[in-house]
N, C-alpha and C positions, 0 to 999 in steps of 0.2 A: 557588293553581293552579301547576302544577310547571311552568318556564319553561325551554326548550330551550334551550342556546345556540347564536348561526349560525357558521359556519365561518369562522375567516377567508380572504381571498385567501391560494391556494398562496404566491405569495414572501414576504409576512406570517407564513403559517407558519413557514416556512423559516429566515426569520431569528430567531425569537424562539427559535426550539428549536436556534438554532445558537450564538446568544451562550449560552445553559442549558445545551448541552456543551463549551463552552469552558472553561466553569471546571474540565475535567477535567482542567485546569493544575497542577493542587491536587496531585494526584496522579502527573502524567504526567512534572513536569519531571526527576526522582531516575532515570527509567529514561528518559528522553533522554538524560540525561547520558551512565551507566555501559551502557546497552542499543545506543541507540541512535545514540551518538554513538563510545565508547571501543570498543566491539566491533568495530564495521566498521572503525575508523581501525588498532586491533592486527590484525585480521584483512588488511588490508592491508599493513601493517610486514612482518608473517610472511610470507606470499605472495610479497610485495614482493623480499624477501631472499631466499628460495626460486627465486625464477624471475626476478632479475635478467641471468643469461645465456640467458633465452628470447626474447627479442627483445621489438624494441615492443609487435608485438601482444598479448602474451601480458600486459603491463603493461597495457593498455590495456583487457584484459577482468577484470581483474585491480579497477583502479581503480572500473569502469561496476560488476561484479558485484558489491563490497560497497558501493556506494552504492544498487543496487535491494535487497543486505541490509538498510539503514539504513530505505529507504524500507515494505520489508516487517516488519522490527521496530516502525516507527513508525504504521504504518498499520494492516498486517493484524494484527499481535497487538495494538496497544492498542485498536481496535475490537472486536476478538475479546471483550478483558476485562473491555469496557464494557459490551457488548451482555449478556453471562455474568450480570455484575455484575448489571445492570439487570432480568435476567430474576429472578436469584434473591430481590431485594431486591423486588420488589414492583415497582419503578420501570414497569414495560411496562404492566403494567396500570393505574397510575396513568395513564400516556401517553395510553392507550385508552380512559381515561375522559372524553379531553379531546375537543375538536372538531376534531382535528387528523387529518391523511392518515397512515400507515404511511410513505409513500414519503418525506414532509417531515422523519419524525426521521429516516430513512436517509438519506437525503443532507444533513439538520443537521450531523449524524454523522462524516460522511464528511468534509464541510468542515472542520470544528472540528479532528479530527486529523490534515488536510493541515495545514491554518495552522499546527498544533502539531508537525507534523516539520520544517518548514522548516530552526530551526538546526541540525538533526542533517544533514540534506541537505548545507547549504552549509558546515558543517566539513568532511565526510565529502571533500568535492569538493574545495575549498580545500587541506586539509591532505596528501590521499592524492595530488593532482597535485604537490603542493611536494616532498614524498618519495618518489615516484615518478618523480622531472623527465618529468611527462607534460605537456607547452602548451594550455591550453585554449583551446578556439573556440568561444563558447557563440552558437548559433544563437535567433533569438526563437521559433523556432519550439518552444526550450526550454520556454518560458510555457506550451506546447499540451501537449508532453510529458510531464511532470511529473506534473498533476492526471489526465492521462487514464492513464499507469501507474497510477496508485495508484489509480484507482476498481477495478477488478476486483478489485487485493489487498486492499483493502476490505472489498468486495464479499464476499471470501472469508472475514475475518475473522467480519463480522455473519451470514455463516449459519454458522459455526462458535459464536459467540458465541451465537444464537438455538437451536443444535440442546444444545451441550453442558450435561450435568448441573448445572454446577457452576461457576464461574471458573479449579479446579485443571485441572477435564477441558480447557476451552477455549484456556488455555495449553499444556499440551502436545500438545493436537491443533494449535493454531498455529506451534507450533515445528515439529513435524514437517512440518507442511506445507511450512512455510518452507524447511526443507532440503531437502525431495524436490526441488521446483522448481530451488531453488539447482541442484543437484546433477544434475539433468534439464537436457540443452539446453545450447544455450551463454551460459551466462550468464558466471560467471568462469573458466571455458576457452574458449580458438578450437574453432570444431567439428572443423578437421585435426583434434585430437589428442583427438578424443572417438570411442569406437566409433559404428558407421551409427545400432546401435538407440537411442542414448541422445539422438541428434540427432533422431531421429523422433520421439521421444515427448517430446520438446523443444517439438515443435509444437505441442501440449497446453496450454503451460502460458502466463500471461500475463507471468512473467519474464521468458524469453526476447524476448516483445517488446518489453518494458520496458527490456530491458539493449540490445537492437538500434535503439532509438529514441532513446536517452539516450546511447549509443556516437553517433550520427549529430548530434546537435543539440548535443552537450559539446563533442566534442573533432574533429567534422567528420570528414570532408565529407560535409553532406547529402546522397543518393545520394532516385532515383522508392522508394525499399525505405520511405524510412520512412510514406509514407502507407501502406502496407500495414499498419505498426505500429501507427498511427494508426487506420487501419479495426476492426482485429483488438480494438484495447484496447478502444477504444469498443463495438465488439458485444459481448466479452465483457463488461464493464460493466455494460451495460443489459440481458443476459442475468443474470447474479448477483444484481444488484440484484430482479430481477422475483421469484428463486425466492426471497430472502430476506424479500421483501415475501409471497407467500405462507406464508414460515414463521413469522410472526412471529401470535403469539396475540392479535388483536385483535377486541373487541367490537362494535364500527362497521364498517360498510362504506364501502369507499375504492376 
């Protein structure tokens, strides 16, 4: 007689499918290094140098915007390639044969490659404030910040990673995205020196909060702005996550 198995407790899930994307260490650390660690740190040096007679703040958005680079290389495109990855090789459908939630391997997921961006974060921050003589002031309200940026770009990553053909398609729909946002909003410009339109459609994107949240809790003064950050990341979040959890080809009901 053919024996169903029961599901286990959602944080059981959770963790078993998050130490089983962790090993994506295997493959992730060569593009921490040169992606996600030496990109943002050169892309800082050049900036750096470029706009040493812009004044602080112009270093200061300068520093926040390629470390939400760092964090978007490390989160939304190694997501992006896993998700691709996993779709092409069969892996989802293995996933869905198991007794597990959709929502449990997306946020395993997600976990796994926060925990895995970490040292490209704290070089990025480390190195770019020494070369930058920007003073950090890391508020604990950093600990809040952090993971809640990086879920939406996540977020972004896994339904790029669930929609594209391929893992080629998915990396460069990830890059592009990556830069639209960059490049939308004030992420590594002040808005002074951004036309009106690019500041409005700024509002769109979850960078923007991510470099407004990380600008407040890095290098201070938290200001009432960053719960807005805070509000915004987390909806958009739990928004991404939901349509990716519908995108996602699953046999079971969750």
């Amino acid at each position: 007689m053919h024996r169903t198995l029961e599901p286990q407790p959602l944080p059981i899930q959770i963790y078993d499918l998050f130490w089983m994307q962790l090993s994506n260490w295997r493959w992730t650390w060569r593009g921490m290094v040169i992606i996600g660690t030496i990109a943002p740190i050169l892309s800082i040096v050049a900036l750096g140098i470029f706009g040493k007679d812009s004044g602080p703040e112009s270093l200061r958005y300068i520093l926040v915007g390629n470390i939400v680079l760092a964090l978007m290389f490390e989160n939304q495109g190694k997501v992006s390639g896993n998700f691709a990855f996993m779709r092409s090789m069969g892996t989802l459908n293995y996933f869905a044969s198991l007794p597990v939630r959709r929502y449990s391997l997306v946020t395993a997921t997600v976990l796994a490659f926060l925990l895995l961006s970490l040292p490209a974060l704290v070089a990025t921050m480390v190195i770019g404030s020494w070369f930058l003589k920007i003073s950090l002031h890391p508020s604990p309200l950093l600990l809040l910040i952090v993971p809640l940026a990086a879920l939406p770009l996540a977020g972004i990553g896994a339904l790029i990673g669930a929609s594209a053909r391929n893992p080629e398609e998915a990396s460069s729909l990830s890059t592009l995205v990556t830069f639209i946002m960059l490049g939308l909003g004030p992420v590594l410009i002040p808005p002074d020196r951004l036309p009106d339109f690019m500041v409005t459609l700024g509002a769109f994107s979850p960078a923007t909060y991510a470099a407004s949240g990380l600008q407040q809790a890095l290098l201070g003064p938290v200001t009432p702005r960053i719960w807005l950050d805070l509000l915004i990341l987390a909806g958009l979040g739990g928004l991404i996550f939901w349509l990716v959890g519908k995108k996602l080809d699953w046999r079971q009901q969750s």
